[in-house]
C-alpha positions in Angstrom: 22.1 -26.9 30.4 20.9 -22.8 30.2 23.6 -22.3 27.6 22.8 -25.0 25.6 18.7 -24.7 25.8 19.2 -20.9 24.5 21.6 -21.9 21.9 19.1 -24.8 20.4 16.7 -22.1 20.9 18.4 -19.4 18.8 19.1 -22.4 16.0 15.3 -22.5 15.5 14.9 -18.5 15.8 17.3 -18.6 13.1 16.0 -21.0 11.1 12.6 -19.3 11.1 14.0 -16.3 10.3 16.0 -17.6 7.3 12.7 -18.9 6.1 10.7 -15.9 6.1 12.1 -14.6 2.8 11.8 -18.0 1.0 8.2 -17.7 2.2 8.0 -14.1 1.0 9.2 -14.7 -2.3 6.9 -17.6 -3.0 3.5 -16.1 -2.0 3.4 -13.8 -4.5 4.5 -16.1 -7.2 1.9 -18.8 -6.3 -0.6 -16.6 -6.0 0.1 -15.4 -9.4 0.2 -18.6 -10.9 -3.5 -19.8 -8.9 -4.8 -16.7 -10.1 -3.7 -17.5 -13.6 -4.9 -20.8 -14.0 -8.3 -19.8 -12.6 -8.7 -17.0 -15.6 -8.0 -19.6 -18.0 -10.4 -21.9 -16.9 -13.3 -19.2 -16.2 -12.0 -17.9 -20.2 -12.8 -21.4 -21.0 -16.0 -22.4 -19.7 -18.7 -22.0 -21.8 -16.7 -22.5 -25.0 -18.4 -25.6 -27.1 -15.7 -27.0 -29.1 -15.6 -27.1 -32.6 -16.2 -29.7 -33.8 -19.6 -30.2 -31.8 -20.9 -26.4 -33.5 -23.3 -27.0 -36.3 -26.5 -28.6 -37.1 -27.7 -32.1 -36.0 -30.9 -34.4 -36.9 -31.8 -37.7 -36.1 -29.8 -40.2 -37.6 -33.2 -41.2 -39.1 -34.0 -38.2 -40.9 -32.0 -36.2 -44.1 -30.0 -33.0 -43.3 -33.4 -31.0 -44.3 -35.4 -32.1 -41.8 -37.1 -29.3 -40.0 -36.6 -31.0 -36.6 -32.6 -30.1 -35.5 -30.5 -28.9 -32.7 -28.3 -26.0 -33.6 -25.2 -26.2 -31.5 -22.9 -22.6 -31.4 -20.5 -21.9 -29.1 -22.5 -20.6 -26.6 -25.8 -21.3 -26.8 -28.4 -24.6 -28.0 -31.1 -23.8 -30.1 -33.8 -26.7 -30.6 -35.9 -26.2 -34.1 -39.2 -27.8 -34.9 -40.5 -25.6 -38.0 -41.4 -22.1 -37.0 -41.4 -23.2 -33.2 -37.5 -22.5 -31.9 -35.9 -22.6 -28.2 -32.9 -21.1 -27.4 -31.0 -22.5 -24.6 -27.5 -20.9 -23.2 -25.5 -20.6 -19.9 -23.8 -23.6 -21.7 -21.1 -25.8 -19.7 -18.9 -28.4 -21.3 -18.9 -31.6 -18.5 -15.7 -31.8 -17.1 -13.3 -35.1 -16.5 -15.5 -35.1 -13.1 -18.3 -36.3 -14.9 -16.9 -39.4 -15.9 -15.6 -42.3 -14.1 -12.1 -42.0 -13.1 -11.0 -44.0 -15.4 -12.6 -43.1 -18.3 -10.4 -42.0 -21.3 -12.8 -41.9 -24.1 -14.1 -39.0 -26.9 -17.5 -38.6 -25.5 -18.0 -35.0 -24.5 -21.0 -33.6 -22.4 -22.7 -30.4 -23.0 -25.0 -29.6 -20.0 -27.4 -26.0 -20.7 -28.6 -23.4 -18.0 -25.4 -24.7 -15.9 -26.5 -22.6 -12.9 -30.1 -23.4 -13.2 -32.4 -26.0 -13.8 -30.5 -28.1 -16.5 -33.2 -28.4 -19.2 -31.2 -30.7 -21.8 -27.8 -32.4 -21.6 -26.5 -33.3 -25.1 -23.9 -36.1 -25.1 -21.1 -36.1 -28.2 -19.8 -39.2 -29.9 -22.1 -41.3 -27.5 -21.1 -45.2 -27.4 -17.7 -43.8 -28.8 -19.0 -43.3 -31.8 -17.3 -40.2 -33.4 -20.2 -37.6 -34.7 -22.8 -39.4 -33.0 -24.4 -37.5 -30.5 -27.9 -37.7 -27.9 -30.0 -35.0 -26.8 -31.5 -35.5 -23.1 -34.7 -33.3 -21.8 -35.3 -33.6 -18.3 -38.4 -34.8 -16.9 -40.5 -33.5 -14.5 -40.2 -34.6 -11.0 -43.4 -35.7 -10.0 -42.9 -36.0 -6.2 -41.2 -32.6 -5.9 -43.0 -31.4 -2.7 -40.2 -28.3 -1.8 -40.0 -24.9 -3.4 -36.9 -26.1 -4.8 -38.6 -29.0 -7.0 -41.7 -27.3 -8.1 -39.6 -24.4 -9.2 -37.8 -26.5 -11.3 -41.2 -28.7 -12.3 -42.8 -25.6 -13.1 -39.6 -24.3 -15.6 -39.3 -28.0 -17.2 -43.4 -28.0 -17.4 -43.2 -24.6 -19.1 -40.2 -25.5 -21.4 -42.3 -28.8 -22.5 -39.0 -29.5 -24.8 -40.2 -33.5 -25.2 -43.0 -32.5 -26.8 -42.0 -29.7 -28.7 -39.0 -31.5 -30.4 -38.8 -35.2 -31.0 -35.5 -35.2 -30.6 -35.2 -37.1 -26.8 -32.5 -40.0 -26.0 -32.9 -40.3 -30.3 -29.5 -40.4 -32.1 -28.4 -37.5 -34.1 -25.8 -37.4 -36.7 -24.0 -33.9 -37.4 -24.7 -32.6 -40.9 -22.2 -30.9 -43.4 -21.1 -27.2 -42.8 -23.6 -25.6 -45.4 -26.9 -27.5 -44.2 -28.9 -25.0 -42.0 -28.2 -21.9 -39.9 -25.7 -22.8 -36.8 -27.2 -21.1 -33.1 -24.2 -18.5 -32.4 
């Protein structure tokens, strides 16, 4: 029984020990590759595709109109005439935001990620390629922590609703040469 307890036993210390360098040649390689795949996606964010850069108007109005969202490809500018606000610490919505089963075009563009959210701009809304709807939030009225009236007193300063009548309106995207693009 001894003999065969400390032979069982030095199986297992030897089939530790065999493991040790498969475990030590791994580690460094999966680290590398975790690392890797979290630069790409930090090199990523923030990046506004393409094809949702450029100027945008109500689908109501002609390319000249002086109300427009500029979209670059890190910032949101909102336009009403002279009066202009820029918005950036831009974050394209993830597959997160959707339902799991979602596998349409609609792309979300969410500004101030890390903040307080000011306007979410939704691309190719009802699938609708080049259709697009610009969100403001509201205030909160019932915001009773510092939290909330932190955030009130940002949206309450920003007063984008008022400032550019461009709220859950539809916007179509304009040709390449009609007004400046926010860079």
């Amino acid at each position: 029984m001894k003999a065969r307890f400390n032979r069982s036993r030095q199986v297992q210390l030897n089939t530790a020990a065999e493991r040790r360098p498969r475990l030590a040649l791994f580690a460094p390689l999966s680290l590398i590759l975790f690392l890797s795949s979290g630069m790409f996606s930090v090199a990523a964010r923030g990046a506004v595709p393409a094809e949702f850069q450029g100027t945008w108007v109500s689908t109501k109005s002609t390319c000249d109109s002086v109300v427009r969202m500029l979209v670059g490809p890190e910032r949101l500018t909102l336009v009403n005439g002279r009066d202009n606000q820029v918005l950036g610490g831009i974050e394209m919505a993830g597959p997160g935001y959707f339902p799991p089963d979602y596998r349409g075009i609609m792309a979300v563009l969410i500004t101030d990620f890390s903040g307080h959210q000011p306007a979410i701009a939704t691309f190719n809304v009802g699938e609708k390629k080049g259709v697009a709807q610009l969100e403001f939030s509201p205030v909160q009225p019932r915001a009773t922590t510092a939290q909330g009236k932190a955030y009130n007193a940002q949206i309450s300063k920003l007063n984008l609703a008022k400032r550019f009548p461009l709220d859950k309106g539809l916007l179509k995207k304009c040709a390449s040469g009609s007004g400046a693009v926010a860079k």
